[in-house]
C-alpha positions as a Markdown table, in Angstrom:
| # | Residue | x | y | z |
|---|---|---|---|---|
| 1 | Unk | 118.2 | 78.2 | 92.9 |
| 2 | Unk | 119.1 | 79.6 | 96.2 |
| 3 | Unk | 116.1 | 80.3 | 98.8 |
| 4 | Unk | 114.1 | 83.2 | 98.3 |
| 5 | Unk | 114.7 | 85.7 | 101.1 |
| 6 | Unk | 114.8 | 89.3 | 102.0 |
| 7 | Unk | 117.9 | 90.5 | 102.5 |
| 8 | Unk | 119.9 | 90.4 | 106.1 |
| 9 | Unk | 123.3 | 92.3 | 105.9 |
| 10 | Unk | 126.6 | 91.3 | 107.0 |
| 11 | Unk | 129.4 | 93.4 | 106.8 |
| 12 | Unk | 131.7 | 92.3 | 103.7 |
| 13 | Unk | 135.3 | 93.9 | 103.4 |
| 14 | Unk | 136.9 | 91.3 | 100.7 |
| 15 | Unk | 139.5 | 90.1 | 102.8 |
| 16 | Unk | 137.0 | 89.1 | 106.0 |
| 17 | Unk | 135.4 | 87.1 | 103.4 |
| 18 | Unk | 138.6 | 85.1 | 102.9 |
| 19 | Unk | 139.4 | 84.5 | 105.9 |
| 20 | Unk | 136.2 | 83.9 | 108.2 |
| 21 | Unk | 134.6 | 80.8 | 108.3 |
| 22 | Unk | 131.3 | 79.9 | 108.7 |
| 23 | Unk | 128.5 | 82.9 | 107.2 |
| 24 | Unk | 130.2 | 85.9 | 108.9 |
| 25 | Unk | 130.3 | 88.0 | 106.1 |
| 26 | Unk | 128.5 | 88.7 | 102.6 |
| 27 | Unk | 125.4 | 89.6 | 101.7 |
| 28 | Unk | 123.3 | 86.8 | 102.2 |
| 29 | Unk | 119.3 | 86.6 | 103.5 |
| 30 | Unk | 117.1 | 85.0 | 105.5 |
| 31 | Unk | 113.7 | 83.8 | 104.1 |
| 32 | Unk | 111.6 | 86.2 | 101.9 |
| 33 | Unk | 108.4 | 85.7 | 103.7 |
| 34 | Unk | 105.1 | 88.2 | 102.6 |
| 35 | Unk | 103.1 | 90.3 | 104.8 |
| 36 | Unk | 99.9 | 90.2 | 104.2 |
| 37 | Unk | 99.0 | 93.3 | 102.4 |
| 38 | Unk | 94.9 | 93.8 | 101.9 |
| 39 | Unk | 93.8 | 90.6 | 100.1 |
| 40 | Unk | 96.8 | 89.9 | 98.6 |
| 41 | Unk | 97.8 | 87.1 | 101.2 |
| 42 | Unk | 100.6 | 85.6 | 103.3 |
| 43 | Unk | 102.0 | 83.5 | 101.1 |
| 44 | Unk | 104.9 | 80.8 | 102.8 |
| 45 | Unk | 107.8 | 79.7 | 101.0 |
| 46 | Unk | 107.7 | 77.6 | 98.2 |
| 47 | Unk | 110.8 | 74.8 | 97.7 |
| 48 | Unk | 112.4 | 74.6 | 94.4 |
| 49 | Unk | 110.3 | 73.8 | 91.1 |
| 50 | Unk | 110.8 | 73.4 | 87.3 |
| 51 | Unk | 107.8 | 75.2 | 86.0 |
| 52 | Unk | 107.1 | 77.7 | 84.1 |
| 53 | Unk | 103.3 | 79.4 | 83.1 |
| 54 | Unk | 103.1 | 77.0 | 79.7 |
| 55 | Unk | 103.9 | 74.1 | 81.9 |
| 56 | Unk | 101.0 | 73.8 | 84.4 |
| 57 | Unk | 99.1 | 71.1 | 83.2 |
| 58 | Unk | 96.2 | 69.2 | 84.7 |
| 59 | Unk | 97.7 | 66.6 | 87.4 |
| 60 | Unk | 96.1 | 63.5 | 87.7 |
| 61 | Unk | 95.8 | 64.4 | 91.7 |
| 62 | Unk | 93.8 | 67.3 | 90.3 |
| 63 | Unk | 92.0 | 65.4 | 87.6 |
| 64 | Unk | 90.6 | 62.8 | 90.3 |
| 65 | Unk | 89.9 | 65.4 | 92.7 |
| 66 | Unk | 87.6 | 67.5 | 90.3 |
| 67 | Unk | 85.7 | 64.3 | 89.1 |
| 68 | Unk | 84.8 | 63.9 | 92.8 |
| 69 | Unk | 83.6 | 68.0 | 93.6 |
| 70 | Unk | 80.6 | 69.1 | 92.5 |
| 71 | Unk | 81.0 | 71.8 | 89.7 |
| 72 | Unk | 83.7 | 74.5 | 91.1 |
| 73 | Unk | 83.3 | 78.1 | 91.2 |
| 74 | Unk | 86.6 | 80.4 | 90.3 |
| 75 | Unk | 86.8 | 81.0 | 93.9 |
| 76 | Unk | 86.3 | 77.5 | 94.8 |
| 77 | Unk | 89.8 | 77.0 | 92.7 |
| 78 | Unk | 91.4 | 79.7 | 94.2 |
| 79 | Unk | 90.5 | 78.7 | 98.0 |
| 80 | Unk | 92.0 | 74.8 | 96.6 |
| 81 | Unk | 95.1 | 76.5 | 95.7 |
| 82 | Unk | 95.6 | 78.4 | 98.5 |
| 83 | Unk | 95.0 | 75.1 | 100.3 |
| 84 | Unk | 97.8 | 73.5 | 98.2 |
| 85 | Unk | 100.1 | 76.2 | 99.0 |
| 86 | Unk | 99.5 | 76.0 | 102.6 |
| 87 | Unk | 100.1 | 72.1 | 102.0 |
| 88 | Unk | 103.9 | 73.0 | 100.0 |
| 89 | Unk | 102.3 | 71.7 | 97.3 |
| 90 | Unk | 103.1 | 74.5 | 94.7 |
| 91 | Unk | 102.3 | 72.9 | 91.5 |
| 92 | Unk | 99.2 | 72.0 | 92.1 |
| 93 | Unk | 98.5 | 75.7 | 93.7 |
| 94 | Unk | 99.3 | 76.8 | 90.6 |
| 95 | Unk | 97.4 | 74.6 | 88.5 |
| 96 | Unk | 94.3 | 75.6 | 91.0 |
| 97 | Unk | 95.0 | 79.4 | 90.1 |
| 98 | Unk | 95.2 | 78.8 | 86.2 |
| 99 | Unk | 91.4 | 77.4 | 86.8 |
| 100 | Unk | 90.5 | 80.2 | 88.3 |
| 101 | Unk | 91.5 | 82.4 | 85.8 |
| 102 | Unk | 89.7 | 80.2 | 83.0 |
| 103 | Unk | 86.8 | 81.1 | 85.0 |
| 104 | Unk | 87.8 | 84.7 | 86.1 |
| 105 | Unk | 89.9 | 85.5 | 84.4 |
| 106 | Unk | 90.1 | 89.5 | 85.2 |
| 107 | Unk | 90.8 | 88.5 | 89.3 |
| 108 | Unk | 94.5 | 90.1 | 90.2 |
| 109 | Unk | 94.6 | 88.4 | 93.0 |
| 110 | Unk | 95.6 | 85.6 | 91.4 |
| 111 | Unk | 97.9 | 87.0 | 89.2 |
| 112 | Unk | 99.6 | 88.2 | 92.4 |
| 113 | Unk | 99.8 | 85.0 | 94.5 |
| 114 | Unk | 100.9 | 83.3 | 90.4 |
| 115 | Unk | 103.7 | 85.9 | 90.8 |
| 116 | Unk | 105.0 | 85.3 | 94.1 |
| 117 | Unk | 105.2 | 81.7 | 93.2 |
| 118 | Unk | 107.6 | 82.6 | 89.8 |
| 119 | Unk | 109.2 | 84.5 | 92.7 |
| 120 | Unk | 109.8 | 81.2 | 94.6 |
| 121 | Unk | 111.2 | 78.7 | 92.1 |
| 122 | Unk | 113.1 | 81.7 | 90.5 |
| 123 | Unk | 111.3 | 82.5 | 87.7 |
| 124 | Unk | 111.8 | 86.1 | 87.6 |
| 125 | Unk | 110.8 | 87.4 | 84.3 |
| 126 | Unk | 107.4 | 85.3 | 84.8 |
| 127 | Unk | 107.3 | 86.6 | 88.1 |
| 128 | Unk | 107.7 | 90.4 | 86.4 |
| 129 | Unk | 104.7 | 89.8 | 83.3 |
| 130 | Unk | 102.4 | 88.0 | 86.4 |
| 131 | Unk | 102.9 | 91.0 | 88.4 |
| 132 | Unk | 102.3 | 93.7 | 85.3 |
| 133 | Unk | 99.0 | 91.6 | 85.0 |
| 134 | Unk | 98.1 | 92.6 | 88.1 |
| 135 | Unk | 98.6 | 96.3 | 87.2 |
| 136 | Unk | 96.4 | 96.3 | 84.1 |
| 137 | Unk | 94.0 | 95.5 | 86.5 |
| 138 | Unk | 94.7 | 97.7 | 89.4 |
| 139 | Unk | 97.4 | 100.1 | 88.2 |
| 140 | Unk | 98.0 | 101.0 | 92.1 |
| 141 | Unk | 98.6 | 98.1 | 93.4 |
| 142 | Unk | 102.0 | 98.4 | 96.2 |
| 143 | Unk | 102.7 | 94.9 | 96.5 |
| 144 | Unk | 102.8 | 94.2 | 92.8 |
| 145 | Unk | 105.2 | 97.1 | 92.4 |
| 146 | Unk | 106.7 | 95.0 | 95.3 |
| 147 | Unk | 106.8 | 91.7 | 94.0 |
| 148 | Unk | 108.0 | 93.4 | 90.2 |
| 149 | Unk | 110.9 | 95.0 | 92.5 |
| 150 | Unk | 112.0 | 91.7 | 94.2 |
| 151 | Unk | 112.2 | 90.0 | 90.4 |
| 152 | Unk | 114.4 | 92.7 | 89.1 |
| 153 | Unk | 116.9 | 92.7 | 92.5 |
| 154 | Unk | 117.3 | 89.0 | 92.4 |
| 155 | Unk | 118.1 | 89.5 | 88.6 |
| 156 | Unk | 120.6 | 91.9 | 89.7 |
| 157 | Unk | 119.1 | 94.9 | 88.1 |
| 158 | Unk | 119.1 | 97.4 | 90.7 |
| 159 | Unk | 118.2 | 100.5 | 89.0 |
| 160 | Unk | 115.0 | 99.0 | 87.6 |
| 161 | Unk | 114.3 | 97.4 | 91.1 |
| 162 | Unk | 114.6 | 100.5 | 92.8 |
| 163 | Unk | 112.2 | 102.4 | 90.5 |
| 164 | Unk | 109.4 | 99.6 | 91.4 |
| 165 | Unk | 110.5 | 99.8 | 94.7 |
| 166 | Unk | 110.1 | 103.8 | 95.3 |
| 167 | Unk | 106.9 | 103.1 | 93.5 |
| 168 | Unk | 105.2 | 100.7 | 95.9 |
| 169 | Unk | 106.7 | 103.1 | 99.0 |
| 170 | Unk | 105.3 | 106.1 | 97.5 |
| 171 | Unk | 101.9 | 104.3 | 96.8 |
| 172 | Unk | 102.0 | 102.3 | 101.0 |
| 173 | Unk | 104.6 | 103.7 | 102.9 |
| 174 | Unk | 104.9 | 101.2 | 105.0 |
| 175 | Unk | 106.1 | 98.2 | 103.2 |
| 176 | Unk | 108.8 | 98.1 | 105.4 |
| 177 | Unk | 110.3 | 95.3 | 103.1 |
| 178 | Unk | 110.7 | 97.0 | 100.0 |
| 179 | Unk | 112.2 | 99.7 | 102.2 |
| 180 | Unk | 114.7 | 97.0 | 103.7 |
| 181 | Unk | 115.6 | 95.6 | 99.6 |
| 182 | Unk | 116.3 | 99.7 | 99.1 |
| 183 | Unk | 118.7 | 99.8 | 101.7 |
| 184 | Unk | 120.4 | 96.7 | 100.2 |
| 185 | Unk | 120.7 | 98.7 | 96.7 |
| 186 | Unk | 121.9 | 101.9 | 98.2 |
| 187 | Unk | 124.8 | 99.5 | 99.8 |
| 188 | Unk | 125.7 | 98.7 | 97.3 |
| 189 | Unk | 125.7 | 101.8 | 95.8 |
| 190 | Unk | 127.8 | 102.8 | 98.8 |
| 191 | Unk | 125.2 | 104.9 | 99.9 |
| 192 | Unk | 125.4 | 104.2 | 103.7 |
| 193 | Unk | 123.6 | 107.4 | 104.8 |
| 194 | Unk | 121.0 | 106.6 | 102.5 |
| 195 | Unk | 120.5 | 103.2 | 103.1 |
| 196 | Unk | 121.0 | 103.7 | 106.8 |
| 197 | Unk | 117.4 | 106.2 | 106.5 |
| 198 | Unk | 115.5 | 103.8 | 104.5 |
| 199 | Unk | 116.2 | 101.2 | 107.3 |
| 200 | Unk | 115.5 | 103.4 | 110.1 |
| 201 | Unk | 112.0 | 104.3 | 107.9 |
| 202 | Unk | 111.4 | 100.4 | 107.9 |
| 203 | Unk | 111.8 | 99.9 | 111.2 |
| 204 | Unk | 109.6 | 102.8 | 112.4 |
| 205 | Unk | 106.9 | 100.1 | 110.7 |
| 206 | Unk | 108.4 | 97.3 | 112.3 |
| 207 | Unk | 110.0 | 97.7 | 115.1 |
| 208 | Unk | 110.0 | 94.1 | 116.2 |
| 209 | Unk | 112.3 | 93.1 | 113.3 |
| 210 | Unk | 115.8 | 92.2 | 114.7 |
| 211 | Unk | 117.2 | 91.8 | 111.1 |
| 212 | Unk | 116.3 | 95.3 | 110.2 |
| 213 | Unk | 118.4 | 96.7 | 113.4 |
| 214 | Unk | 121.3 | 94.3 | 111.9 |
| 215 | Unk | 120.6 | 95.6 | 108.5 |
| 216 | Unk | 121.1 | 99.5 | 109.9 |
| 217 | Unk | 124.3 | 98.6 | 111.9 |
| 218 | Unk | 126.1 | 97.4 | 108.6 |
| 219 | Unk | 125.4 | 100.6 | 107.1 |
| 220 | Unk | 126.2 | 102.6 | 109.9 |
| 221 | Unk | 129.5 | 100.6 | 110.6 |
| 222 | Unk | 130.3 | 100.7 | 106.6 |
| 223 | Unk | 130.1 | 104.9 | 107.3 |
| 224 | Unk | 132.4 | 104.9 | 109.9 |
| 225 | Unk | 129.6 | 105.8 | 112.4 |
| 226 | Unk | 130.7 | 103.0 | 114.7 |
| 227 | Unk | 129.3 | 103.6 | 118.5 |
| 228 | Unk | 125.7 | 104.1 | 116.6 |
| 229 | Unk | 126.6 | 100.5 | 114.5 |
| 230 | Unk | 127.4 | 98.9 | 118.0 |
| 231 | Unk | 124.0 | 100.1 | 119.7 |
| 232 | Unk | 122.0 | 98.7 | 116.2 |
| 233 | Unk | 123.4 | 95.2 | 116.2 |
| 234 | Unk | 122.8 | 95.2 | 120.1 |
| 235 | Unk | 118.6 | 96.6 | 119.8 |
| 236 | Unk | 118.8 | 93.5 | 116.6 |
| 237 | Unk | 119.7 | 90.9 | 119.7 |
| 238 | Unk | 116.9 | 92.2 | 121.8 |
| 239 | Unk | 114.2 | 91.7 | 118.9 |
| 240 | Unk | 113.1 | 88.6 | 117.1 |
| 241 | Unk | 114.8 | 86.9 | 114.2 |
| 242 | Unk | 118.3 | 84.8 | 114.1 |
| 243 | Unk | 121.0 | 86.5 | 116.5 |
| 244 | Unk | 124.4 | 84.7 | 114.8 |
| 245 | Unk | 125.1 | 87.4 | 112.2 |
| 246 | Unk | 123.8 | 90.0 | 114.3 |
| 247 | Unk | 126.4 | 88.9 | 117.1 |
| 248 | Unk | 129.2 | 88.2 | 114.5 |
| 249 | Unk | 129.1 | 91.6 | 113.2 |
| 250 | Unk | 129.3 | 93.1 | 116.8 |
| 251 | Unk | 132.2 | 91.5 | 117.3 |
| 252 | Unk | 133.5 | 93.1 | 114.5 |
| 253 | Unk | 132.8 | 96.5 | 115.1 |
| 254 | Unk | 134.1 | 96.1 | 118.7 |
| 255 | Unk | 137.0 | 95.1 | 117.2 |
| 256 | Unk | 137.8 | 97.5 | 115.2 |
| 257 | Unk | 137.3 | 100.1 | 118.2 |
| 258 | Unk | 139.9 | 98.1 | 120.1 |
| 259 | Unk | 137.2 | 95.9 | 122.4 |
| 260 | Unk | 138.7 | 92.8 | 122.2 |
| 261 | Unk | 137.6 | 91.0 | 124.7 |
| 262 | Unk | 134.1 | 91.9 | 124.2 |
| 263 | Unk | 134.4 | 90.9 | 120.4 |
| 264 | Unk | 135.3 | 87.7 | 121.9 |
| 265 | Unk | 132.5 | 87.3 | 123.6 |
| 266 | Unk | 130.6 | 88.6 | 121.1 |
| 267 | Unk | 132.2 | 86.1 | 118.4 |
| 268 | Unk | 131.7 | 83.0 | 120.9 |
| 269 | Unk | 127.6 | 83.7 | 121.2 |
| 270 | Unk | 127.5 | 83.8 | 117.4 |
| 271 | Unk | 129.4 | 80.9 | 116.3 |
| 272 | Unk | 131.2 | 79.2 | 119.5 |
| 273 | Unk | 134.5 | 79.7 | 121.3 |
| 274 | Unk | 136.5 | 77.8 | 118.5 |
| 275 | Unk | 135.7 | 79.4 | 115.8 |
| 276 | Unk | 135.5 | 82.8 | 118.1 |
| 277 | Unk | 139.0 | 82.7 | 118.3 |
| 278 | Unk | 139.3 | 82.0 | 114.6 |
| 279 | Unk | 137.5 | 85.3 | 114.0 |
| 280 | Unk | 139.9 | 87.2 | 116.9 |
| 281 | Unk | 142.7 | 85.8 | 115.2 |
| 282 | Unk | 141.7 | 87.4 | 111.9 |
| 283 | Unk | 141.0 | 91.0 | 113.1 |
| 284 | Unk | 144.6 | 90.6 | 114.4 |
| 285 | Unk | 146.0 | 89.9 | 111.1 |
| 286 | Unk | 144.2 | 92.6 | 109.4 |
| 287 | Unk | 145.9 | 94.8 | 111.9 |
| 288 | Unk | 149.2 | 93.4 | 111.3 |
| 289 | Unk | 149.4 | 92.1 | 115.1 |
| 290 | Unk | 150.5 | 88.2 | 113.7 |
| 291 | Unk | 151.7 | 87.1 | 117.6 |
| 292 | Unk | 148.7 | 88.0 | 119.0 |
| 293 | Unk | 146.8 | 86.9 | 116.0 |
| 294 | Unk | 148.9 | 83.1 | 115.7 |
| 295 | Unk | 147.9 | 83.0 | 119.5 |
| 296 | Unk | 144.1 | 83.3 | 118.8 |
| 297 | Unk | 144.2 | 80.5 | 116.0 |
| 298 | Unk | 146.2 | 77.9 | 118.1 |
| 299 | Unk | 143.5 | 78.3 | 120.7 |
| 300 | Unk | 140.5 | 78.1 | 117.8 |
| 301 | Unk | 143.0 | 74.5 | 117.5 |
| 302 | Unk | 143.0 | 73.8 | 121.0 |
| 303 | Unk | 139.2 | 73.9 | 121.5 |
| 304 | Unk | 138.4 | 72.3 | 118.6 |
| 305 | Unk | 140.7 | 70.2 | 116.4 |
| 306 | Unk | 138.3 | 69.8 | 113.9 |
| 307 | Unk | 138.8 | 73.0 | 113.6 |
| 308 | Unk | 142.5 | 72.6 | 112.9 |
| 309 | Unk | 142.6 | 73.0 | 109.0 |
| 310 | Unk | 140.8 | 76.5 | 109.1 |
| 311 | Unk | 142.8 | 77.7 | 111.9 |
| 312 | Unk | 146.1 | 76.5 | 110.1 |
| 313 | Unk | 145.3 | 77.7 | 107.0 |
| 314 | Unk | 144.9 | 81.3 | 108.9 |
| 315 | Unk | 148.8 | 80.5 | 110.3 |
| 316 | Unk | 150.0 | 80.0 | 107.4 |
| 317 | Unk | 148.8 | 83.4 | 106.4 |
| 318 | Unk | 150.3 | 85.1 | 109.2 |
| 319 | Unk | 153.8 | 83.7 | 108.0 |
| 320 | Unk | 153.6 | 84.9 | 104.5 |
| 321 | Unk | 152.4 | 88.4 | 105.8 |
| 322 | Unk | 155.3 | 87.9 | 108.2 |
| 323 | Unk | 157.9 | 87.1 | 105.0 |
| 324 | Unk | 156.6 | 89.8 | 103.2 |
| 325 | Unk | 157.5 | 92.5 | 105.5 |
């Protein structure tokens, strides 16, 4: 299962994908971490588990432990497994929660914090039925329409995700991260305005959040709106959050408005001079400049020649472009 994360952008025309190294392009994420949102907790991220709701059972860690407390009250088991979960120790947070729920069994709280461990370990469609048990409870809760949102993205089922999505926004306006998974959908959708104004809207709730500026200046960049793209991915590097994609995709944008030596040094705080000059080399290709560009990838070789094989395979491209024409 890959990590659990909300998603950071990264601008993603096919053939950048091809020929950049390192994770310059695509649409990958960082962690998926949860505000806290009322009493619904900040939950931290759980590693990868095998377990579904039928397969909690008592652990002997939690067998021993119970002989040894005096008789536990439903919240008792629910303070233990948030304990556990503090400790990364999400089984036995679960197993904690599933006592509670013998005991209390109408508290959505923990069908919420049950969900956003499905959520975790990737069990989406137990992630979706522990969040609609939530909502029988309290048909207005945001962050299960959230959480139900977040199951159906990472099962790729965007028009369902968006509906919970819109939901929870419309119910708490400013769960900035549902508002950040919409503008992923409306990407994708190749809705750049779109997406670019639910961004905006997120960060107007959280303005500290550099991978919501980068986020806005892939959508500007992907609408042509390139000077506004360029000013996003610089306010991203001022706030908080990792800078290498943000500096990556500044480099691109500055190259495709014919800054090249800024995308250089653009490329070279994101990833390093080699593979900086790897990435200059490429926008040159795209362009059809192959001298310039078979310049840029002998000096990605010349700084690093461990870096030789990418850099060579990127040459060898330049002379079939070059026999082609």
């Amino acid at each position: 299962m890959k990590t659990m994360n909300w998603k950071i952008r990264a601008i993603v025309p096919a053939v950048f994908a091809l020929l950049f190294s390192g994770v310059l392009f695509g649409c990958a994420t960082p962690k998926k971490d949860w505000q806290r949102v009322g009493d619904y907790g900040d939950l931290s991220q759980p590693a990868k588990a095998n377990m579904t709701r039928n397969q909690a059972r008592p652990h002997p860690e939690a067998t021993a432990l119970d002989k040894a407390l005096p008789e536990m009250t439903a919240e008792d088991y629910e303070a233990s497994g948030d304990l556990y979960l503090g400790n990364k120790d999400y089984y036995m947070a679960f197993v904690q929660y599933e006592k509670s729920l013998g005991l209390k069994p109408d508290n959505p709280r923990i069908y919420y914090k049950q969900g956003i461990i499905f959520l975790y370990i990737g069990k989406h469609e137990d992630a979706v039925e522990s969040f609609q048990k939530m909502l029988e409870k309290e048909p207005d809760q945001a962050v299960a329409y959230q959480g139900m949102g977040t199951a159906f993205f990472e099962m790729r089922r965007y028009d369902e995700a968006e509906k919970h999505f819109l939901k929870a926004v419309g119910l708490e306006p400013a769960l900035w991260k549902a508002r950040n998974y919409l503008g992923n959908i409306y990407d994708f959708q190749k809705n750049f305005d779109k997406a670019a104004r639910e961004y905006a809207e997120a960060i107007r709730f959280r303005p500290d959040e550099g991978v919501l500026y980068n986020n806005l200046g892939v959508s500007l960049f992907l609408a042509g709106r390139y000077q506004e793209s360029i000013n996003a991915f610089k306010q991203a590097l001022w706030r908080k959050g990792p800078k290498e994609r943000a500096y990556n995709n500044l480099g691109l944008v500055l190259a495709k408005t014919g800054r090249y030596h800024a995308a250089l040094d653009a490329f070279t705080k994101g990833t390093g001079s080699a593979q900086a000059y790897n990435n200059l080399g490429c926008v040159y290709l795209l362009q059809g400049e192959y001298p310039k560009a078979a310049q840029a990838f002998n000096k990605a070789i010349e700084l690093s020649p461990s870096f030789y094989e990418k850099a060579n395979e990127n040459l060898k491209k330049i002379q079939l472009e070059a026999s082609t024409k």
